[in-house]
Every structure is written in structure tokens, then in C-alpha cells.
C-alpha positions as CSV (number, residue, x, y, z in Angstrom):
1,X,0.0,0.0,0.0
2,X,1.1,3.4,-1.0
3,X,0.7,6.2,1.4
4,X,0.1,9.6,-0.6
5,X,1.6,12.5,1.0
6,X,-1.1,15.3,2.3
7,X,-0.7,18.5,2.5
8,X,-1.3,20.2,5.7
9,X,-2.3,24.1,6.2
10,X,-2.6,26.5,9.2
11,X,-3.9,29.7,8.9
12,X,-3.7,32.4,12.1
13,X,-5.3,35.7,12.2
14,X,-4.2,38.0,15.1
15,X,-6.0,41.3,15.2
16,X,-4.9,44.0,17.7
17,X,-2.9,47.4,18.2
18,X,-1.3,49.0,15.0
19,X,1.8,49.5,16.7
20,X,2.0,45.2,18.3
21,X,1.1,44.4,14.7
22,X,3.9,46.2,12.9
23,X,6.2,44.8,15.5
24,X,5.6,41.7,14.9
25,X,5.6,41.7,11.3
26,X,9.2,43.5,11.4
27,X,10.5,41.5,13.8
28,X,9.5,38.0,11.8
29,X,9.3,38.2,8.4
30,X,13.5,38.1,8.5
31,X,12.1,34.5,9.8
32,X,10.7,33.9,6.9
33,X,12.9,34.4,4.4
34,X,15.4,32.1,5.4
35,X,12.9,29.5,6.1
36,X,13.7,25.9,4.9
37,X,11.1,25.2,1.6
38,X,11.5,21.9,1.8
39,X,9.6,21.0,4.8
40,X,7.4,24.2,5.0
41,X,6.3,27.4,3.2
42,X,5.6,30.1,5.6
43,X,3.8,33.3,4.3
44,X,3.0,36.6,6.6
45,X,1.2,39.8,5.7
46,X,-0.1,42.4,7.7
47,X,-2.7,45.1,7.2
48,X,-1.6,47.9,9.4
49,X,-5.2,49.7,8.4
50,X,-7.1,47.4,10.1
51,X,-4.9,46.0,12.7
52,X,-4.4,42.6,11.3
53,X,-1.8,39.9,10.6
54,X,-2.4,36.9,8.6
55,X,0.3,34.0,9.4
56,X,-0.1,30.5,6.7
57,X,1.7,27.7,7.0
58,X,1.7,24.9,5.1
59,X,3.5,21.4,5.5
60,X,4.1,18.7,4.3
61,X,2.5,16.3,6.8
62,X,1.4,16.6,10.4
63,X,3.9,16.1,12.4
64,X,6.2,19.0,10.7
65,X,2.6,21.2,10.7
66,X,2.6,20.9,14.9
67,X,6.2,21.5,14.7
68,X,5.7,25.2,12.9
69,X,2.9,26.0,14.8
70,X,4.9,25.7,18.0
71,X,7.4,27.5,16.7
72,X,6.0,30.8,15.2
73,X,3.8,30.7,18.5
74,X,6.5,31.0,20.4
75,X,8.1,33.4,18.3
76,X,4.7,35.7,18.5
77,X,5.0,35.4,22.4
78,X,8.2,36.5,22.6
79,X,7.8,39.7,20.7
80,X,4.5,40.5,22.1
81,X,6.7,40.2,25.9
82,X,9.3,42.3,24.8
83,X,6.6,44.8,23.7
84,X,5.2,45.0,26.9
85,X,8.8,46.2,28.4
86,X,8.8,49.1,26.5
């Protein structure tokens, strides 16, 4: 039996102060550049207007899917705890 590979997407909306929203987009989109294509594709846009940043992730199977997740949430925590220092 042949397994066929799925592919697995995540899509997060965070909506919230212009100025948390900029911040994050600045501080991660260097993330995503670099990111490894092979496993993932990670895309990020924000719409300062409206206070809004998409995040879509898409994987190759599951387990690398939970894996991203994990990781760009951690990455959004981060940033939105050093906001809240300044």
C-alpha cells in the first residue's frame, strides 16, 4: 500500500494594536525568508489599516505542521513580551 503525501495548512489571524502588529511583522518576516522550503512554506502579511496579521503555514504532513505551529507561536510570544517592556 502506497501512502500519498497530504498536504497540511494552518492559517492564524491575530488582530490588535497598529503598533504590536507592525512589531511583529518587522521582527519575523527576516524568519521567513530564510525558512527551509522543503519542509514548509511560511507566508506573513499584515494590514496595518485594520490591525491585522495573517500567518499561513503549510507542511508537508502533520507532524512538521505541529512542529511550525509551536514555533511561530512561540516566536509571537516572545515579541509580544518584549513589547510589553517598553
Amino acid at each position: 500500500m502506497v501512502e500519498t503525501q497530504r498536504r497540511c495548512d494552518f492559517s492564524l489571524s491575530i488582530k490588535g494594536d497598529t503598533r504590536l502588529i507592525e512589531l511583529l511583522y518587522k521582527s519575523l518576516a527576516a524568519e521567513t525568508d530564510d525558512y527551509p522550503a522543503d519542509r514548509s512554506r511560511v507566508e506573513m502579511n499584515a494590514n496595518l489599516d485594520e490591525g491585522c496579521l495573517q500567518l499561513d503555514i503549510t507542511s508537508g504532513n502533520i507532524v512538521s505542521l505541529r512542529a511550525n505551529i509551536n514555533t511561530w507561536l512561540r516566536l509571537i510570544k516572545v515579541v509580544d513580551d518584549i513589547s510589553k517592556i517598553f
